[in-house]
C-alpha positions in Angstrom: 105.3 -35.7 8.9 105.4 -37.2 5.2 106.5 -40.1 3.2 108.3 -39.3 0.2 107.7 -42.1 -2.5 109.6 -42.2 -5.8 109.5 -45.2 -8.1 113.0 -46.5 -9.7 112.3 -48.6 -12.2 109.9 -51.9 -12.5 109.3 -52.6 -8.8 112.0 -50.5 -7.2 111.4 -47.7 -5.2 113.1 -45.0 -3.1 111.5 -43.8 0.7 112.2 -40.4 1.9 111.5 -39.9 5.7 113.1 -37.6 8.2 116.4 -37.2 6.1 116.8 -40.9 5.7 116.1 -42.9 2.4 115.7 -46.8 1.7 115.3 -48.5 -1.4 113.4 -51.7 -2.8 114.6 -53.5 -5.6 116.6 -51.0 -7.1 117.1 -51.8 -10.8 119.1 -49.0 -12.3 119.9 -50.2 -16.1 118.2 -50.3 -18.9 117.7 -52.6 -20.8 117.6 -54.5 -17.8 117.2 -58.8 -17.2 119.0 -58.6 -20.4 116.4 -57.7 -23.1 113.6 -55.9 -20.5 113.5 -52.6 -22.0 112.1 -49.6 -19.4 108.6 -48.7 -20.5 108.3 -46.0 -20.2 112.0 -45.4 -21.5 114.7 -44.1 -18.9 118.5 -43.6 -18.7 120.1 -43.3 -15.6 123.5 -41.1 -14.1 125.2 -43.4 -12.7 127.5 -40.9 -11.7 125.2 -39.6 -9.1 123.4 -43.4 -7.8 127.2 -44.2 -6.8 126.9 -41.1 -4.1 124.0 -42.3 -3.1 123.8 -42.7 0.8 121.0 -45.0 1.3 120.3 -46.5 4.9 119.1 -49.4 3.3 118.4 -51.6 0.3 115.4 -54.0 0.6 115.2 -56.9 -1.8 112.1 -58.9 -2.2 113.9 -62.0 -4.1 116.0 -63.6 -5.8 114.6 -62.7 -9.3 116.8 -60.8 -12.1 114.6 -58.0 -12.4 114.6 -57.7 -8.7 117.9 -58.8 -8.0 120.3 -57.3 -10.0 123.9 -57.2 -9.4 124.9 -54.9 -12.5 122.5 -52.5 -9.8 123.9 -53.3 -6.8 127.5 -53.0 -7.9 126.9 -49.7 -8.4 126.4 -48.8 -4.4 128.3 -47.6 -1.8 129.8 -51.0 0.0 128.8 -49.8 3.6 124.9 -50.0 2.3 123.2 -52.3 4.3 121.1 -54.9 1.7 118.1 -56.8 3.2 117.2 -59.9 1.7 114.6 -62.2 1.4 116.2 -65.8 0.1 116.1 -69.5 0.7 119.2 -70.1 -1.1 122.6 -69.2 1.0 124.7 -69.0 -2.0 122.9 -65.5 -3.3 124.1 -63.6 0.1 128.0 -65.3 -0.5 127.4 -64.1 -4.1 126.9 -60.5 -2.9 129.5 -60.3 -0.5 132.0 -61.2 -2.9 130.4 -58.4 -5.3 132.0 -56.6 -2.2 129.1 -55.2 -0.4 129.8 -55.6 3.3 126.7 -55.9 5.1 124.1 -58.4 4.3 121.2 -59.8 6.0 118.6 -62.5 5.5 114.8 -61.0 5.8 112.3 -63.7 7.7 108.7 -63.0 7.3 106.7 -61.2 10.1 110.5 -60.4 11.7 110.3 -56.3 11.3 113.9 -54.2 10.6 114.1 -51.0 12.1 115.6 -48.5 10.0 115.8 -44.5 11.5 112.0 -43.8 10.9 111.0 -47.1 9.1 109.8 -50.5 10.4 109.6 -52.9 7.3 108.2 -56.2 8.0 108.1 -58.8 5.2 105.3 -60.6 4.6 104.7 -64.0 3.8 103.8 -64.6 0.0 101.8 -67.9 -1.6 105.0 -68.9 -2.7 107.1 -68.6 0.5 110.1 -70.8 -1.4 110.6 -67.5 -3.9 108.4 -64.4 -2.8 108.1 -61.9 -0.1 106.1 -58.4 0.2 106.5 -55.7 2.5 105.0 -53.6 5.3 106.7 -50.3 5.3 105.6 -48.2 8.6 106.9 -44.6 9.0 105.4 -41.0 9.6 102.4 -42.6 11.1 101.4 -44.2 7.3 101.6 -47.8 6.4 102.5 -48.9 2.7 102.6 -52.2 1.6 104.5 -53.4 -1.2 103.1 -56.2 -2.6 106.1 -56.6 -5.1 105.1 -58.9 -7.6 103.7 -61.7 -5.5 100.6 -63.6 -4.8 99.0 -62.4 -1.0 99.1 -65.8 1.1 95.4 -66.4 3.1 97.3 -66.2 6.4 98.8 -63.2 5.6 96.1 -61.5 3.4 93.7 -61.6 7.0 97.3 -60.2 9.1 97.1 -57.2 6.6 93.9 -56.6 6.8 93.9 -55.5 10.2 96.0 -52.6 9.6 93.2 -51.6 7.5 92.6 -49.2 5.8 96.0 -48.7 4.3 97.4 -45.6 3.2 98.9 -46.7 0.0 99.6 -49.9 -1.9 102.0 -50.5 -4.3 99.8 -53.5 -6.6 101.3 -55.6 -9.3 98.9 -54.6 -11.8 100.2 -57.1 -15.0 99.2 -60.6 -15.7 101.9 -61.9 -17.5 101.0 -64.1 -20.1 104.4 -66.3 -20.3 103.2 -69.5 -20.3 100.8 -68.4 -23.3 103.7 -67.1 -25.7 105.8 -70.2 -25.6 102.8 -72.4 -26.7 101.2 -69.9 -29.1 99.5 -72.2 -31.1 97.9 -74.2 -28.1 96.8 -71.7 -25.9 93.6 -69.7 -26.3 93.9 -65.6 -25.7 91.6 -64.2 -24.5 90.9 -60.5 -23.6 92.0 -60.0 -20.2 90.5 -58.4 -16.9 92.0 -57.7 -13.4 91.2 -60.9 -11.3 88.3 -61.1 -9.5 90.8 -62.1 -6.3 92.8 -59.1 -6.5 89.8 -56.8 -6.2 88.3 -58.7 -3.2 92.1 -58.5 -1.6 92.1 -54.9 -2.7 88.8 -54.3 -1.3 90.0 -56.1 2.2 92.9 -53.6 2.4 90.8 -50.7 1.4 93.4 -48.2 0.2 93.4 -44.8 0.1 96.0 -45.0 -2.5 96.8 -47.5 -4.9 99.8 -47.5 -7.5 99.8 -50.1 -10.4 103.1 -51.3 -9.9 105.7 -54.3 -10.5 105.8 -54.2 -14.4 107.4 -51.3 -16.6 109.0 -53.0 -19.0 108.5 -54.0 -22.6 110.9 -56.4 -25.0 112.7 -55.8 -27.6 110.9 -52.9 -29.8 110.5 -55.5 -32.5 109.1 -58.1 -30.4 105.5 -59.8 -30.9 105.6 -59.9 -26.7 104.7 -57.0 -26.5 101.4 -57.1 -27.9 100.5 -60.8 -26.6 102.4 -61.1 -23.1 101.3 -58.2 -21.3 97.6 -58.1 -21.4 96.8 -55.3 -19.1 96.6 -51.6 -19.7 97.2 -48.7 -17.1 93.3 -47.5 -18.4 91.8 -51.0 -17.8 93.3 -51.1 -14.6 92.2 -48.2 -13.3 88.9 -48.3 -14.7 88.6 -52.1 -13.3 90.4 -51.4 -10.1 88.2 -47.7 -9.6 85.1 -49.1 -10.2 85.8 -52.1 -7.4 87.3 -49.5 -5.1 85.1 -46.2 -5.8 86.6 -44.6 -2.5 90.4 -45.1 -3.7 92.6 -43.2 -5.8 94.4 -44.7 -8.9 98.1 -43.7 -8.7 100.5 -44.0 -11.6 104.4 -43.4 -10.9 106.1 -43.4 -13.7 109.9 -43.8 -13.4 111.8 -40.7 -11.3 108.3 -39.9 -10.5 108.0 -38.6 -6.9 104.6 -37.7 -4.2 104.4 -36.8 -1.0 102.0 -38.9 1.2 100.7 -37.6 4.8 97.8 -38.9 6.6 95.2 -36.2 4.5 96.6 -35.5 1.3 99.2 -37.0 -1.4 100.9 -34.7 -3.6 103.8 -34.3 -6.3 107.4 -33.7 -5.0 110.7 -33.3 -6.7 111.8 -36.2 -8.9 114.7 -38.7 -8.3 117.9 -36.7 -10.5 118.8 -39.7 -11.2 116.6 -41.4 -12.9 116.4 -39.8 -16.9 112.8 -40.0 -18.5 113.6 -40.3 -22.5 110.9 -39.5 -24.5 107.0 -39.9 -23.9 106.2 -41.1 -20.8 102.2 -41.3 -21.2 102.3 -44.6 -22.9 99.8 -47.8 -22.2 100.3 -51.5 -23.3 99.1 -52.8 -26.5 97.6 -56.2 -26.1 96.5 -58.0 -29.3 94.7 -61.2 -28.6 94.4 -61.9 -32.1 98.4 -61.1 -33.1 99.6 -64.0 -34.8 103.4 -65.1 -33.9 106.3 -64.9 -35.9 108.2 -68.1 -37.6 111.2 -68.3 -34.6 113.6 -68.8 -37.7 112.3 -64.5 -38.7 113.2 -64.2 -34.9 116.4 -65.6 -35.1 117.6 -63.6 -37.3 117.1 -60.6 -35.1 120.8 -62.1 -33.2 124.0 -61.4 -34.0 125.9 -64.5 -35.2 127.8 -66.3 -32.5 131.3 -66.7 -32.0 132.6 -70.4 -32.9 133.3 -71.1 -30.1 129.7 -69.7 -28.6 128.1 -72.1 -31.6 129.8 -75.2 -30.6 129.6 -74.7 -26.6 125.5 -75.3 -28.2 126.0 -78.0 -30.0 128.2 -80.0 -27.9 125.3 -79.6 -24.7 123.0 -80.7 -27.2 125.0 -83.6 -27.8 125.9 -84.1 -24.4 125.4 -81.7 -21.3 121.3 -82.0 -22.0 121.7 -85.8 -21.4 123.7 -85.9 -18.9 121.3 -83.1 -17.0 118.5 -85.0 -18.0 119.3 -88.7 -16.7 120.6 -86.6 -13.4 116.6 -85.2 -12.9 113.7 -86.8 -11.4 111.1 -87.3 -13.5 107.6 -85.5 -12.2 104.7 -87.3 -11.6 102.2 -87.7 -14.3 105.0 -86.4 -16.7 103.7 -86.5 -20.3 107.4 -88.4 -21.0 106.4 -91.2 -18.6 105.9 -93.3 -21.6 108.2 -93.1 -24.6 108.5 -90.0 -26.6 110.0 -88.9 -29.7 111.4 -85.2 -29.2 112.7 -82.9 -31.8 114.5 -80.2 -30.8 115.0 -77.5 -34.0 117.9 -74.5 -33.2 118.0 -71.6 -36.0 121.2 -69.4 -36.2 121.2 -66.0 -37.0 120.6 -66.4 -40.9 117.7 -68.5 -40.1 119.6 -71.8 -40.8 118.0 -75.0 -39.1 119.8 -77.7 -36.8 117.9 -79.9 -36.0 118.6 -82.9 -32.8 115.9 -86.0 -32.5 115.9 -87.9 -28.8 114.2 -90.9 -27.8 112.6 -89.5 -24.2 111.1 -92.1 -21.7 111.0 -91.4 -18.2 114.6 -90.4 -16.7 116.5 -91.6 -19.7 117.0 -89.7 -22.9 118.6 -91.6 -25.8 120.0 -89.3 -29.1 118.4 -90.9 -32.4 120.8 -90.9 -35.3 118.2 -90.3 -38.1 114.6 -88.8 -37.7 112.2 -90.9 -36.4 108.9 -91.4 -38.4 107.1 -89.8 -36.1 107.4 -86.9 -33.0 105.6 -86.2 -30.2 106.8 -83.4 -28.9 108.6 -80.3 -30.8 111.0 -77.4 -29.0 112.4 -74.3 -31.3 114.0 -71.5 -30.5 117.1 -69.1 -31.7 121.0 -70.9 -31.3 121.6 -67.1 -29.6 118.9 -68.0 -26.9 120.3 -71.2 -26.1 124.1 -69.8 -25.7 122.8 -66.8 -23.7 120.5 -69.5 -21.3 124.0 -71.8 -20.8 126.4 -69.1 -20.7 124.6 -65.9 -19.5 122.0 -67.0 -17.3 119.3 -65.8 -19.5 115.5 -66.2 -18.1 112.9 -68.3 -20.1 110.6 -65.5 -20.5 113.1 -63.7 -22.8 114.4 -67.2 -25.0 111.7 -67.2 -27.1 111.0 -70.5 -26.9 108.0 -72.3 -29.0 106.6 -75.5 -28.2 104.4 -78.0 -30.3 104.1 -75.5 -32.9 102.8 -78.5 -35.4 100.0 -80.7 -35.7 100.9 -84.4 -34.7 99.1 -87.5 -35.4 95.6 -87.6 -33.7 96.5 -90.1 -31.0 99.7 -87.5 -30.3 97.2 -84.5 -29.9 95.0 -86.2 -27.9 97.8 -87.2 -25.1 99.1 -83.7 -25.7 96.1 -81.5 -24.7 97.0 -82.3 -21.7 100.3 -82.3 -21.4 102.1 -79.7 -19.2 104.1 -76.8 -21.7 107.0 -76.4 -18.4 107.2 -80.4 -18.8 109.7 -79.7 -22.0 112.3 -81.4 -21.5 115.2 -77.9 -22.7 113.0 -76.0 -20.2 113.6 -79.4 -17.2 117.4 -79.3 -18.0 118.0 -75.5 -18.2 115.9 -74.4 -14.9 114.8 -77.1 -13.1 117.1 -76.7 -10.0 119.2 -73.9 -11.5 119.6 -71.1 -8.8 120.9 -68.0 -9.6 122.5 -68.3 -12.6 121.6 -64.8 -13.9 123.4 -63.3 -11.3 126.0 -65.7 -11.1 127.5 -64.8 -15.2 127.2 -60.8 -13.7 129.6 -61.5 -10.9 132.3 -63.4 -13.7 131.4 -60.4 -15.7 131.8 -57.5 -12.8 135.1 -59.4 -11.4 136.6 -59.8 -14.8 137.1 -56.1 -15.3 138.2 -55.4 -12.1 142.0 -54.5 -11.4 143.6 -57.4 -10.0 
């Protein structure tokens, strides 16, 4: 018997066993998360993914570029979607996309499906994350999405060594790094030294870099600064750790056969369109300076009026009245009084600019400038509307914090300050659940018949 594996897109996948096919996280648009572009580029039919007959659809969580419902609309009702979620509203959200049989996946609870048994697996971050153990044809996969391995379940999975394949998030996302570009040191990058010694626990035969084939926006500096690791470095890294393993890459529609001897190519997905050259690496530039966020701005289209002042009126109002709502975290930098600017550029680079008095849970807007600031946030007025109205993710908002020298005593008490402590990034995602899928449902049921 074999196991027929073809990668989607990102970290979705399709199995092939004994006439019956399941997916995990199925993203099927591009761009996709709003401004994740496929890398390597793909178009898919869509004609053909809404014939699709798949037992089952496994979803790992609640993520936008795992969780997709522009994706998901596109599937037969009857399929069966497995999820792993803390938050009840996501399954109500995708039964009113109108997808009729939805489950909640527990860790270490298998689902039996025809020839598959898929257990999830616990991830470091149990609240968000799951991974999964895919069993069928006498193999075992796992599908490590693109979570952190949890001790307890890093010593479960490795007694089921050696594995036959597994599916590895290869990319250390530098996230954090691009929204403080001017505070943050970076620094070539290598695999980390913990994923080899998990790696060398589960002792693949197999191993597919996996969980990250996307870029942003052709013109965008992120693409040389957030993604640090190449497909060469990882398999030279990864190969040299694991001498006995064999590197894997699946590009998108890209298909193999796995049995317990031999892996070999198969027919592609026909649904999934590779658009020009699909040998392509990552490009990471340490040393790439960033551009002024008023030269990315103008990369938007101009908002609508109406888009413009639904903006301005949260700056002058919804931000406060999220703010005073939230609990302060401990040790928060804004424990004692701050002065916080917050600078929004439209799409012909023009500046507005808000000042706030920020101390503890209360936020108080300042009329004029104060002499002083201790704490700067910029980004693009489009970023802001698509956050509020679209569900954007930060990772896409190019955001810039402190991007200014303060006074010395300022700097010092900055240093250590936390970036994620800003108080735009508190009000926009601190408790916000699914958002991003929440605008796609409006969108989806909007242009629907009545």
């Amino acid at each position: 018997m074999t196991l027929k594996i073809s990668r989607i897109l990102h970290a979705g996948y399709v199995f092939e066993c004994e006439g019956t096919a399941i997916a995990f996280d199925p993203i099927v648009e591009n761009p996709f998360s709003r401004n994740c572009h496929a890398f390597p580029a793909v178009a898919f039919d869509h004609g053909q993914i809404r014939q699709l007959k798949l037992a089952a659809v496994f979803i790992s969580h609640f993520h936008d570029d795992h969780c997709s419902f522009d994706s998901l609309d596109l599937l037969d009702r009857r399929t069966p979607i497995y999820l792993y979620c803390q938050f009840d509203q996501l399954f109500d959200m995708i039964r009113e996309l109108g997808l009729l049989d939805v489950h909640a996946l527990r860790t270490d609870t298998p689902v039996h499906i025809g020839p598959y048994t898929v257990t999830p697996r616990e991830a470091l971050d149990t609240e968000v994350d799951s991974l999964f153990h895919i069993h069928a044809a006498g193999l075992n996969v796992l599908n490590v999405v693109d979570s952190w391995i949890a001790p307890d379940t890093l010593a479960t999975l490795a007694r089921s060594a050696p594995w036959d394949m597994v599916l590895w998030p290869f990319q250390t996302m530098r996230e954090i790094e691009v929204i403080a570009p001017s505070r943050t040191e970076r620094e070539a990058a290598h695999i980390p030294a913990e994923w080899l010694d998990q790696l060398r626990l589960l002792n693949p035969r197999y191993i597919v870099p996996s969980s990250c084939q996307f870029v942003q926006e052709p013109w965008s500096w992120y693409n040389h600064a957030m993604f640090p690791i190449t497909y060469r470095q990882f398999g030279r890294e990864v190969g040299a750790a694991l001498p006995g393993a064999t590197i894997v890459q699946l590009s998108p529609s890209v298909s193999v056969e796995l049995d317990r001897d031999t892996l070999t190519p198969a027919a592609p997905l026909p649904w999934v369109h590779p658009v020009g050259p699909q040998d392509v690496d990552y490009a990471y530039d340490q040393h790439i300076a960033a551009p002024a966020t008023a030269d990315i701005a103008r990369r938007f289209a101009p908002l609508a009026a109406a888009q413009a002042e639904l903006v301005h009126a949260y700056c002058r109002a919804g931000l406060l009245d999220k703010y005073r709502a939230m609990e302060l975290p401990e040790d928060s930098y804004f424990e004692q009084p701050r002065h916080w600017q917050l600078a929004l550029y439209d799409h012909a680079g023009a500046l507005s600019l808000y000042h706030y008095r920020v101390e503890g849970d209360t936020i108080t807007p300042l009329p004029v400038p104060p002499p002083a600031l201790s704490w700067t946030t910029q980004l693009p007025l489009a970023k802001l509307y698509a956050a509020l109205a679209l569900g954007e993710s930060l990772t896409s908002m190019y955001l810039r914090i402190n991007d200014t020298l303060f006074d010395s005593a300022t700097e010092a008490e900055v240093q250590s300050a936390d970036i994620v402590d800003d108080p735009l990034i508190r009000c926009l995602f601190n408790d916000a659940f699914g958002a991003y899928q929440a605008a796609q449902l409006k969108r989806i049921q909007g242009r629907r018949p009545a």
